[in-house]
KOLSE-773680 format. One record per residue: x, y, z of N, C-alpha, C in turn; residue in one letter; residue number from 1. Coordinates in steps of 0.05 Angstrom, whole numbers. Layout:
N
<pt n_X="X" n_Y="Y" n_Z="Z" ca_X="X" ca_Y="Y" ca_Z="Z" c_X="X" c_Y="Y" c_Z="Z" residu="a" num="NUM"/>
...
// end
This chain:
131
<pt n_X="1933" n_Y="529" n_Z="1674" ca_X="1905" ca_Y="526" ca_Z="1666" c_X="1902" c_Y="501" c_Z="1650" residu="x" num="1"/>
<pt n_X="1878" n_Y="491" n_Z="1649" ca_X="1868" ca_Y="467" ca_Z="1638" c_X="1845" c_Y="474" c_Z="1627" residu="x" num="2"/>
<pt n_X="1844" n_Y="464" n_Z="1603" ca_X="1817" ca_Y="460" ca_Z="1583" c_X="1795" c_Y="436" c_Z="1591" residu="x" num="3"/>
<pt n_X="1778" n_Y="428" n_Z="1590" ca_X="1758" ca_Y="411" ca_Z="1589" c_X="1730" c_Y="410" c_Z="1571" residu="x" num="4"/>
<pt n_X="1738" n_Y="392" n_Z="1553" ca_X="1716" ca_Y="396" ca_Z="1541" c_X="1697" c_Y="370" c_Z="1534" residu="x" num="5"/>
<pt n_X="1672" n_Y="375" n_Z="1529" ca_X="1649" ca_Y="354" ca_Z="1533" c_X="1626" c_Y="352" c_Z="1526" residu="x" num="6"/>
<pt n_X="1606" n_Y="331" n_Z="1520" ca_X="1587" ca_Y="335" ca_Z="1512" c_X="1564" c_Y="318" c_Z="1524" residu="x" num="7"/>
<pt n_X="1547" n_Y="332" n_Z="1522" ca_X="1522" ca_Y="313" ca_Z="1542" c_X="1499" c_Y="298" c_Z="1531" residu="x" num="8"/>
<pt n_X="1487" n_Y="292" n_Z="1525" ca_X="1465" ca_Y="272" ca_Z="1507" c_X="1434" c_Y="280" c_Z="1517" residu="x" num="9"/>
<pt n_X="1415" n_Y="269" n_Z="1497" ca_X="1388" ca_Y="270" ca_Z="1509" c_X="1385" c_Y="257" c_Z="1529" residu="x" num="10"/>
<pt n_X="1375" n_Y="269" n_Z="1552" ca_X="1355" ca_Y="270" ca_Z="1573" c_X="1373" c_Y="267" c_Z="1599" residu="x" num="11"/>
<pt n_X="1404" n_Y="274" n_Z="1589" ca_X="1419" ca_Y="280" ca_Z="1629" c_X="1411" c_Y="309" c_Z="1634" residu="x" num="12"/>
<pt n_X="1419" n_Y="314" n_Z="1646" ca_X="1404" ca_Y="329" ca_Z="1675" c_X="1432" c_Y="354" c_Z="1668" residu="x" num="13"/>
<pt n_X="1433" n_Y="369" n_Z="1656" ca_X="1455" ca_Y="396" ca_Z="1648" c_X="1466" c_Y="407" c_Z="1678" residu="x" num="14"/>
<pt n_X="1456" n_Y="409" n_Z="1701" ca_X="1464" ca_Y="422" ca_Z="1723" c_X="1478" c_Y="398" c_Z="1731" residu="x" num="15"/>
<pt n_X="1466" n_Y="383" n_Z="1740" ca_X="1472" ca_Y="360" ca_Z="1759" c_X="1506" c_Y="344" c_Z="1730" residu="x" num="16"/>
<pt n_X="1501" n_Y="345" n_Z="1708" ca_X="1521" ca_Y="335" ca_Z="1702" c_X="1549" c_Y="349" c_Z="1694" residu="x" num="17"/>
<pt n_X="1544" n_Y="373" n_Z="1698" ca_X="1567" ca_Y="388" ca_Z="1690" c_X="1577" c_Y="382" c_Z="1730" residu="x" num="18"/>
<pt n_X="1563" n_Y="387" n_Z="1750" ca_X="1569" ca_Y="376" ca_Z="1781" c_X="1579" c_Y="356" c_Z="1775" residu="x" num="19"/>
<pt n_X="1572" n_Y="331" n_Z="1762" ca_X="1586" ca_Y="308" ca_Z="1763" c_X="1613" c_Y="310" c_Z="1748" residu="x" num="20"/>
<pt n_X="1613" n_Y="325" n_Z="1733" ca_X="1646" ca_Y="324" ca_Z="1716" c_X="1663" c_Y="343" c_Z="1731" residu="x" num="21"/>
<pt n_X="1656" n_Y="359" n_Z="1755" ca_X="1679" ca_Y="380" ca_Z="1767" c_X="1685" c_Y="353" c_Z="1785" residu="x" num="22"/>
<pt n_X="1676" n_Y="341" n_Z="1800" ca_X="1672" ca_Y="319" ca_Z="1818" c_X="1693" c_Y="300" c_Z="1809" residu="x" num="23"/>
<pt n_X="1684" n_Y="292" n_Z="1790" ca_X="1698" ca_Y="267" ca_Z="1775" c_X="1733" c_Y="277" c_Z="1763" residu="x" num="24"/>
<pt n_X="1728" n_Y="311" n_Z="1753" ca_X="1759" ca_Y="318" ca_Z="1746" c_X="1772" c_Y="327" c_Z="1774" residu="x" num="25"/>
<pt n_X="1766" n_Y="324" n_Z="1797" ca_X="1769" ca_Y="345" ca_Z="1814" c_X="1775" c_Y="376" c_Z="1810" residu="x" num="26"/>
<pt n_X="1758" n_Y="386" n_Z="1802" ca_X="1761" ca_Y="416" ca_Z="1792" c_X="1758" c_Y="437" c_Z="1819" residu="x" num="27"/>
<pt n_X="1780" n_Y="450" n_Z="1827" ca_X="1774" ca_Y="461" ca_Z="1857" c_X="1773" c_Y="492" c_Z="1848" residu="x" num="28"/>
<pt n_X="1778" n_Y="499" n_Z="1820" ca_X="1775" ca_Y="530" ca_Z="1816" c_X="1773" c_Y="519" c_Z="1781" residu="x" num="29"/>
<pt n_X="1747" n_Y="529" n_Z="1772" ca_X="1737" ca_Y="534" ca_Z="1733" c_X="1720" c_Y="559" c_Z="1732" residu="x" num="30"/>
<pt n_X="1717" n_Y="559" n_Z="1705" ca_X="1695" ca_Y="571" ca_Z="1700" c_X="1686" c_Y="564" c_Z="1672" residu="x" num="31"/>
<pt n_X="1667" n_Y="562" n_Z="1671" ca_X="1645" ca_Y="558" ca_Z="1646" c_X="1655" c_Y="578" c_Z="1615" residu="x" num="32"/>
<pt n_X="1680" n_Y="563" n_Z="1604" ca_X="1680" ca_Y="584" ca_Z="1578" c_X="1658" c_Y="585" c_Z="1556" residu="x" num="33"/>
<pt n_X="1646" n_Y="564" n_Z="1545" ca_X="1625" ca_Y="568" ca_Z="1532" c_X="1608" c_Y="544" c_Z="1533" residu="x" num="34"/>
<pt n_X="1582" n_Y="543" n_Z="1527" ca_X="1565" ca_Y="516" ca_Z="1528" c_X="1545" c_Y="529" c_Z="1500" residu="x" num="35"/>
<pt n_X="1537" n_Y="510" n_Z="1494" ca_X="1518" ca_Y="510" ca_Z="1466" c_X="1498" c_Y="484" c_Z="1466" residu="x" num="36"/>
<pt n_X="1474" n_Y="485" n_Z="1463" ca_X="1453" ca_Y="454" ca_Z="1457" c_X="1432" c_Y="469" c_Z="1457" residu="x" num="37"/>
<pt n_X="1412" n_Y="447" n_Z="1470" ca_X="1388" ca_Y="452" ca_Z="1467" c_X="1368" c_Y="439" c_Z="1493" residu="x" num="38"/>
<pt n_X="1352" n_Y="440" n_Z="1500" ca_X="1341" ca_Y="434" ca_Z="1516" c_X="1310" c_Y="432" c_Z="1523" residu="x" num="39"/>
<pt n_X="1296" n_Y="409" n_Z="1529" ca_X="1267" ca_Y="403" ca_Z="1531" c_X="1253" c_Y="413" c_Z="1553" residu="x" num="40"/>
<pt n_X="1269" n_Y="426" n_Z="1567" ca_X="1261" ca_Y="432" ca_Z="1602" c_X="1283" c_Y="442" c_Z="1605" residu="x" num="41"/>
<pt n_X="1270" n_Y="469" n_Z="1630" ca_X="1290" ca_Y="488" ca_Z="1634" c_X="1283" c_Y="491" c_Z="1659" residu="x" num="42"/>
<pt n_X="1293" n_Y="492" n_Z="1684" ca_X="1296" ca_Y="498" ca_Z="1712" c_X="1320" c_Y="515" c_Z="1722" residu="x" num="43"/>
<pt n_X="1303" n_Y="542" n_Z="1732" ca_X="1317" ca_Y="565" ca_Z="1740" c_X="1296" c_Y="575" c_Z="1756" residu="x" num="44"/>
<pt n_X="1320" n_Y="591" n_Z="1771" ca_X="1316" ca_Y="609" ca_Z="1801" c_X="1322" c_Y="641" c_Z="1793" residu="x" num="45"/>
<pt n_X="1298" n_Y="658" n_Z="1789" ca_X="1301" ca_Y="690" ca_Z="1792" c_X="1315" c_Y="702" c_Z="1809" residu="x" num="46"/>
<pt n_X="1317" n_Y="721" n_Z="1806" ca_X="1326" ca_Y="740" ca_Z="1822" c_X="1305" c_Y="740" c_Z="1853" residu="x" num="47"/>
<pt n_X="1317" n_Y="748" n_Z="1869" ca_X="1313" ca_Y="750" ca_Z="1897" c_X="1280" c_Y="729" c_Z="1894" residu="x" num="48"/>
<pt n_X="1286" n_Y="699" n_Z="1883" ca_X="1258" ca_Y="690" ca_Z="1894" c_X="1283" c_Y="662" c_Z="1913" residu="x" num="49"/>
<pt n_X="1260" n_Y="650" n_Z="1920" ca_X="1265" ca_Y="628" ca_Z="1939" c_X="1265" c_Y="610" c_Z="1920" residu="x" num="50"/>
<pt n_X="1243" n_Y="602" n_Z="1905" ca_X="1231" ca_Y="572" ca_Z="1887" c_X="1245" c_Y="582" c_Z="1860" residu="x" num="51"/>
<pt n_X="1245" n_Y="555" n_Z="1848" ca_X="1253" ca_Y="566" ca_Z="1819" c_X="1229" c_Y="563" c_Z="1806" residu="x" num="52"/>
<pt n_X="1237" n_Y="561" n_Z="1777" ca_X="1208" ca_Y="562" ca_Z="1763" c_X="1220" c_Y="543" c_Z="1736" residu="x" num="53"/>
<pt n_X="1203" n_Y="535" n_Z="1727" ca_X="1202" ca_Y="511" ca_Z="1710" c_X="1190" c_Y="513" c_Z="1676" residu="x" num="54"/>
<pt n_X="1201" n_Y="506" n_Z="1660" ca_X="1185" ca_Y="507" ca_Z="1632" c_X="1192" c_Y="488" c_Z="1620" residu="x" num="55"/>
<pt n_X="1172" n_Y="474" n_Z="1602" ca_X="1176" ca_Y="461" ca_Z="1577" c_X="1162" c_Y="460" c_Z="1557" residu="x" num="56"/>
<pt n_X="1185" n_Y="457" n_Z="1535" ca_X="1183" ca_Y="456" ca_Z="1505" c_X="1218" c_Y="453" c_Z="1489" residu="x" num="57"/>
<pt n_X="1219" n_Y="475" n_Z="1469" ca_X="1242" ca_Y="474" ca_Z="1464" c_X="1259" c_Y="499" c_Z="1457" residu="x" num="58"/>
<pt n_X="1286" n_Y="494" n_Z="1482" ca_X="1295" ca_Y="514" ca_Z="1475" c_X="1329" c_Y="515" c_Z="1468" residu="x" num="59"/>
<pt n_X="1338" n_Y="528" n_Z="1455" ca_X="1368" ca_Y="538" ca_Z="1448" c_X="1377" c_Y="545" c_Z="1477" residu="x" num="60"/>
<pt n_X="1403" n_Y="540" n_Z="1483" ca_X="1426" ca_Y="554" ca_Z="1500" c_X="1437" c_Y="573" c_Z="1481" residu="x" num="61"/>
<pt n_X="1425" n_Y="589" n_Z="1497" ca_X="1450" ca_Y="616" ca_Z="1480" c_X="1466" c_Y="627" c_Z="1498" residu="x" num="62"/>
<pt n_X="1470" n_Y="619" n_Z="1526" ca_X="1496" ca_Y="627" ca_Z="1542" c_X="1492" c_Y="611" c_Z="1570" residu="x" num="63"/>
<pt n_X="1522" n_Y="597" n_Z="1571" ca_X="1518" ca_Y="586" ca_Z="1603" c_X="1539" c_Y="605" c_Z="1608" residu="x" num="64"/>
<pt n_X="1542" n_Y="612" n_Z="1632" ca_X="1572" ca_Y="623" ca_Z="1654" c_X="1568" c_Y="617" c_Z="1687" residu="x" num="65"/>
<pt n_X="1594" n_Y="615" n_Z="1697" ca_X="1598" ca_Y="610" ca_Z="1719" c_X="1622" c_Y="598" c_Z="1732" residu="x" num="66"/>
<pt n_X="1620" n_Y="600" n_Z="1761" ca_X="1645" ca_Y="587" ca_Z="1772" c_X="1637" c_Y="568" c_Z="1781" residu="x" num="67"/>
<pt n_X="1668" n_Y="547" n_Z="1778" ca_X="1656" ca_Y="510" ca_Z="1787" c_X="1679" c_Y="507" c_Z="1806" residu="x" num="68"/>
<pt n_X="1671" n_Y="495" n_Z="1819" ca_X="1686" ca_Y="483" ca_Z="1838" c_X="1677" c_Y="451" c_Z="1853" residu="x" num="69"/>
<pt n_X="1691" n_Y="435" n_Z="1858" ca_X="1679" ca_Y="416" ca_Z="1886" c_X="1667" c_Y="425" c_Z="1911" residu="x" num="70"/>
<pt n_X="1675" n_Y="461" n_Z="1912" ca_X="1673" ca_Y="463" ca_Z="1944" c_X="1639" c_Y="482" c_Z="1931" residu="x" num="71"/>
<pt n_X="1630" n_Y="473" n_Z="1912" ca_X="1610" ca_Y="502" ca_Z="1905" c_X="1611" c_Y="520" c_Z="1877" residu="x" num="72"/>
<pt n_X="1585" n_Y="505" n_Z="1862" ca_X="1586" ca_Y="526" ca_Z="1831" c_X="1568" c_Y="545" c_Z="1834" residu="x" num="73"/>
<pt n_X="1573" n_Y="556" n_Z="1812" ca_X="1544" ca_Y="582" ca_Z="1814" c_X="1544" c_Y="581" c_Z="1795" residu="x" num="74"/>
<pt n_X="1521" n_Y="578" n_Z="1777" ca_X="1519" ca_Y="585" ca_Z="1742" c_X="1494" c_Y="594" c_Z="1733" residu="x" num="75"/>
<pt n_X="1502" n_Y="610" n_Z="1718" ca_X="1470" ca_Y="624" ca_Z="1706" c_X="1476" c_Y="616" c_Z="1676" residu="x" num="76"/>
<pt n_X="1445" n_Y="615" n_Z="1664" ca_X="1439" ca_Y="601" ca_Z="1634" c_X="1424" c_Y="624" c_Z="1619" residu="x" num="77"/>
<pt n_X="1423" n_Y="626" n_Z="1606" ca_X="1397" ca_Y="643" ca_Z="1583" c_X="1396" c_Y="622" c_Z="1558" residu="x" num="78"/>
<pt n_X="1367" n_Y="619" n_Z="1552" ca_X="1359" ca_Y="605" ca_Z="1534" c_X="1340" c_Y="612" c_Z="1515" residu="x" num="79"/>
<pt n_X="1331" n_Y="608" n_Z="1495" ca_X="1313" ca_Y="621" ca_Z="1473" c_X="1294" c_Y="607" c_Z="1466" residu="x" num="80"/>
<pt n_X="1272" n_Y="614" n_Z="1467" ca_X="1249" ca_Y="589" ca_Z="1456" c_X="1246" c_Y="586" c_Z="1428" residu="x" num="81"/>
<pt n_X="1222" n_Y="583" n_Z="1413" ca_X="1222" ca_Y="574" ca_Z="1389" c_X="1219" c_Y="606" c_Z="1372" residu="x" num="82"/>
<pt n_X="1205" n_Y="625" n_Z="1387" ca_X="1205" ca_Y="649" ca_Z="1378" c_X="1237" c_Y="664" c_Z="1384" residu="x" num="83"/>
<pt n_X="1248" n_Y="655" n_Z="1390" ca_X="1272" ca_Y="673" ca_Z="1404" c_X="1276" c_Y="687" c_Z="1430" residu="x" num="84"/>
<pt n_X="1247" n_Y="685" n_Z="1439" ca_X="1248" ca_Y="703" ca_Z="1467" c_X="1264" c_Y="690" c_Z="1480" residu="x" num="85"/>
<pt n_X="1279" n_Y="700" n_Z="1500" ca_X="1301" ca_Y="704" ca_Z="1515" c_X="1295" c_Y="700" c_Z="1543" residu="x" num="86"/>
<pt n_X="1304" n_Y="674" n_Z="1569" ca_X="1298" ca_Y="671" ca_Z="1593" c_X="1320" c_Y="670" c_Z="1605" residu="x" num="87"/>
<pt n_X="1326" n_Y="676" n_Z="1627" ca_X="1345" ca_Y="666" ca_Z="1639" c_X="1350" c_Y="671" c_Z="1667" residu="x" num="88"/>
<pt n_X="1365" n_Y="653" n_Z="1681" ca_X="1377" ca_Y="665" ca_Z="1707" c_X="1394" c_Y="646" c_Z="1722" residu="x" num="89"/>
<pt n_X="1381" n_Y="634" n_Z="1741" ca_X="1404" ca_Y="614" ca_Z="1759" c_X="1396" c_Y="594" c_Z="1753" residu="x" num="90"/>
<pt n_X="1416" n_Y="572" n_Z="1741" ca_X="1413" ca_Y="553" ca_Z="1739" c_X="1407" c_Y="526" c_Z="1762" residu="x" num="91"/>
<pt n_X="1394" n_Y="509" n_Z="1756" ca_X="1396" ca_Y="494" ca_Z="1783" c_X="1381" c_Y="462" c_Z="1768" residu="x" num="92"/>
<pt n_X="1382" n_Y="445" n_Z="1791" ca_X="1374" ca_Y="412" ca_Z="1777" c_X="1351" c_Y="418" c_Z="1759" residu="x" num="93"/>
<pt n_X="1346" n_Y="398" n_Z="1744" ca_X="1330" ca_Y="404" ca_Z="1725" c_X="1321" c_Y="406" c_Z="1694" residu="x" num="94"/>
<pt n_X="1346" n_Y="419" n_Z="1693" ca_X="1343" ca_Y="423" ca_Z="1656" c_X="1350" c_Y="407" c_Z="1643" residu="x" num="95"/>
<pt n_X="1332" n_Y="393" n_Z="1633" ca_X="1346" ca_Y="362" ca_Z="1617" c_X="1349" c_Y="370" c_Z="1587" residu="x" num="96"/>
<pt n_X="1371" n_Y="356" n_Z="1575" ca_X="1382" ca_Y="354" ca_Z="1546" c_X="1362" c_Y="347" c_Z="1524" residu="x" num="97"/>
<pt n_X="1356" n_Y="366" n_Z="1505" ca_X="1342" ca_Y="358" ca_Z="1481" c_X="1361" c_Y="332" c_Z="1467" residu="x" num="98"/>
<pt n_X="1377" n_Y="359" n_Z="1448" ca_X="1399" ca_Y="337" ca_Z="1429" c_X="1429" c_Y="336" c_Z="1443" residu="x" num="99"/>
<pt n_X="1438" n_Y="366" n_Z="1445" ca_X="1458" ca_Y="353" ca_Z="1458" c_X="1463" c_Y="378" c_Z="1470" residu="x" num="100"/>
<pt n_X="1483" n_Y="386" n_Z="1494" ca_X="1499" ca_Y="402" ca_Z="1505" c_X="1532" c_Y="398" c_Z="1503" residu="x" num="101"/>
<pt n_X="1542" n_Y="422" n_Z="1499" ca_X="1577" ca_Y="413" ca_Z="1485" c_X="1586" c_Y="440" c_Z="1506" residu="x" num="102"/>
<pt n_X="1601" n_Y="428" n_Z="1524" ca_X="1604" ca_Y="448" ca_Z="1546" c_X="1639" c_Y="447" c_Z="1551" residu="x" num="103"/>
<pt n_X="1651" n_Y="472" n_Z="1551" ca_X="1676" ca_Y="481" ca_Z="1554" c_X="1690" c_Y="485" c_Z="1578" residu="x" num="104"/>
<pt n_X="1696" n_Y="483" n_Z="1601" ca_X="1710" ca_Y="491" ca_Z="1631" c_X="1736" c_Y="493" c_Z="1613" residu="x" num="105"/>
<pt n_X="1748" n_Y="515" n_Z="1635" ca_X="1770" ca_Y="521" ca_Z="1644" c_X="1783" c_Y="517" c_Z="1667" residu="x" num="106"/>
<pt n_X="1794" n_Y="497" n_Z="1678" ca_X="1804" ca_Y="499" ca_Z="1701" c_X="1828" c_Y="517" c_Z="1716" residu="x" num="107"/>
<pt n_X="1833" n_Y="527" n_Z="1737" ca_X="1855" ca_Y="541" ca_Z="1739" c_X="1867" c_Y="530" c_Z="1766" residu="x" num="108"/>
<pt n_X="1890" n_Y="509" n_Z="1755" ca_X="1904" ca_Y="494" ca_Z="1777" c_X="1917" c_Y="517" c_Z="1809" residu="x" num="109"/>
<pt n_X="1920" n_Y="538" n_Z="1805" ca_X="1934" ca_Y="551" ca_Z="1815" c_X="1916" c_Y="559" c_Z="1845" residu="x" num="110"/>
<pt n_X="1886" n_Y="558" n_Z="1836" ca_X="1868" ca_Y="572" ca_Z="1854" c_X="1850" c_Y="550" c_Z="1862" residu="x" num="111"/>
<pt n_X="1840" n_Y="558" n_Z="1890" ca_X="1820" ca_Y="538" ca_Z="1903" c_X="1796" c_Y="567" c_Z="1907" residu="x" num="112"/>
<pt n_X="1774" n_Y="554" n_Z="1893" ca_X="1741" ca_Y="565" ca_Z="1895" c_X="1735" c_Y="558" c_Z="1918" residu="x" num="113"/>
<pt n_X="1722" n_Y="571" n_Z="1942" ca_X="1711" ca_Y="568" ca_Z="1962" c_X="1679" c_Y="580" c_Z="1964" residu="x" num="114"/>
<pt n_X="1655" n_Y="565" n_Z="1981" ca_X="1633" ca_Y="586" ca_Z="1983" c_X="1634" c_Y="589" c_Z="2018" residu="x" num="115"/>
<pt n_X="1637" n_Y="605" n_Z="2026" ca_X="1632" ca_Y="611" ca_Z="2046" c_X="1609" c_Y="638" c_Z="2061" residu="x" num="116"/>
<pt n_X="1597" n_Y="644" n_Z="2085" ca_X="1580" ca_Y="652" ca_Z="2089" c_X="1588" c_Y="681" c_Z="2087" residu="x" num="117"/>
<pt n_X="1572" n_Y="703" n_Z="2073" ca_X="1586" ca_Y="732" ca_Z="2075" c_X="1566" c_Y="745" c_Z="2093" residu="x" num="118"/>
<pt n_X="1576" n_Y="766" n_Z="2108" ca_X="1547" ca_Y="781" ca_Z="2130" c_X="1540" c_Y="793" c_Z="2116" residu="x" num="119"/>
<pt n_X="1556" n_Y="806" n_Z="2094" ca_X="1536" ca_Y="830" ca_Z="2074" c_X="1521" c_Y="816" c_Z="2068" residu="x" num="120"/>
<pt n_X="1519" n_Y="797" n_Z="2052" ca_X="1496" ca_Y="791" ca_Z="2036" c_X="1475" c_Y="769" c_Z="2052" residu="x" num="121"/>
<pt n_X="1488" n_Y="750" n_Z="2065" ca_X="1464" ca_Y="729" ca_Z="2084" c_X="1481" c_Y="706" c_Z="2063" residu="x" num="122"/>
<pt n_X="1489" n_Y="702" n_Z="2036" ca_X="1489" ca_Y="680" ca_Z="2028" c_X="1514" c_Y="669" c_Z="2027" residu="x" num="123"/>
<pt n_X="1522" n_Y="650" n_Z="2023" ca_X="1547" ca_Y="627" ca_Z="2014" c_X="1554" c_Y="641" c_Z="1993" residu="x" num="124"/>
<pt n_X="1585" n_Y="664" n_Z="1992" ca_X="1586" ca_Y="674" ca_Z="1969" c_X="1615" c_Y="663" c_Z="1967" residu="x" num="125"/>
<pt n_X="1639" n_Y="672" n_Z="1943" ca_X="1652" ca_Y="668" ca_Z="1925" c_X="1677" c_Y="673" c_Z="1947" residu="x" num="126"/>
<pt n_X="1695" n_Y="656" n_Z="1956" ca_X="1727" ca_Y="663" ca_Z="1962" c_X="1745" c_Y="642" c_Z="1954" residu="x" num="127"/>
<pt n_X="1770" n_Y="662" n_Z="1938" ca_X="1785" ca_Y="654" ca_Z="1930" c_X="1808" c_Y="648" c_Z="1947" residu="x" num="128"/>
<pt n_X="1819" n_Y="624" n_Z="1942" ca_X="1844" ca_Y="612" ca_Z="1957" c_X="1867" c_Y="611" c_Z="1938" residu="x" num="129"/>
<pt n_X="1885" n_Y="621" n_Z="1945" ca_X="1917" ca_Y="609" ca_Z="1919" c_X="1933" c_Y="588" c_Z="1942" residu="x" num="130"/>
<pt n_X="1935" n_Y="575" n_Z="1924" ca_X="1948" ca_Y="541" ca_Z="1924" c_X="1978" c_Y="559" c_Z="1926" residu="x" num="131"/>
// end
């Protein structure tokens, strides 16, 4: 296993740059140990919708998780507004950096993340490969 750790600045793009650092480490099997910041805009996808949905102002990360890979991540966020209320769901392009994001992977050399098509479900889901 491998550690990775990092931090992101005002106004990159939280989805799209944690994609750019599995890319850049070649990360073929992680997962999201912890992330912490803040954020001016939040873009996420509900449960069983098509579109995502969009907000701004300012909010706390109070939990990212997920699996990363080159071949395909999946990550869900919950975030807190100024009252504390609580949003969350699938993460996707979008959510740009207030002050900062300080984000943790785990890599695990041993395993290759794959998304491929499952018939149960209709979507690109989760298979694991050992190296």
């Amino acid at each position: 296993m491998r550690n990775y750790t990092f931090r992101l600045s005002p106004g990159q793009d939280l989805y799209n740059s944690i994609e750019m650092f599995v890319r850049e480490m070649h990360i073929e099997a992680g997962c999201v140990l912890s992330g912490v910041g803040s954020l001016t805009h939040v873009a996420l996808r509900f449960a069983n919708q098509e579109k995502h949905n969009e907000n701004t102002g300012y909010f706390e990360i109070v939990s990212i998780a997920g699996t990363l890979s080159i071949h395909g991540s999946h990550l869900h966020i919950s975030v807190s507004d100024g009252e504390g209320r609580t949003l969350g769901g699938h993460l996707v392009p979008g959510s740009k950096i207030y002050t900062t994001a300080e984000i943790v992977i785990l890599g695990f050399e041993d395993l290759v993340y794959k998304r491929e098509f499952a018939e149960d479900t209709g979507y690109e889901e989760l298979v694991v490969y050992h190296r």
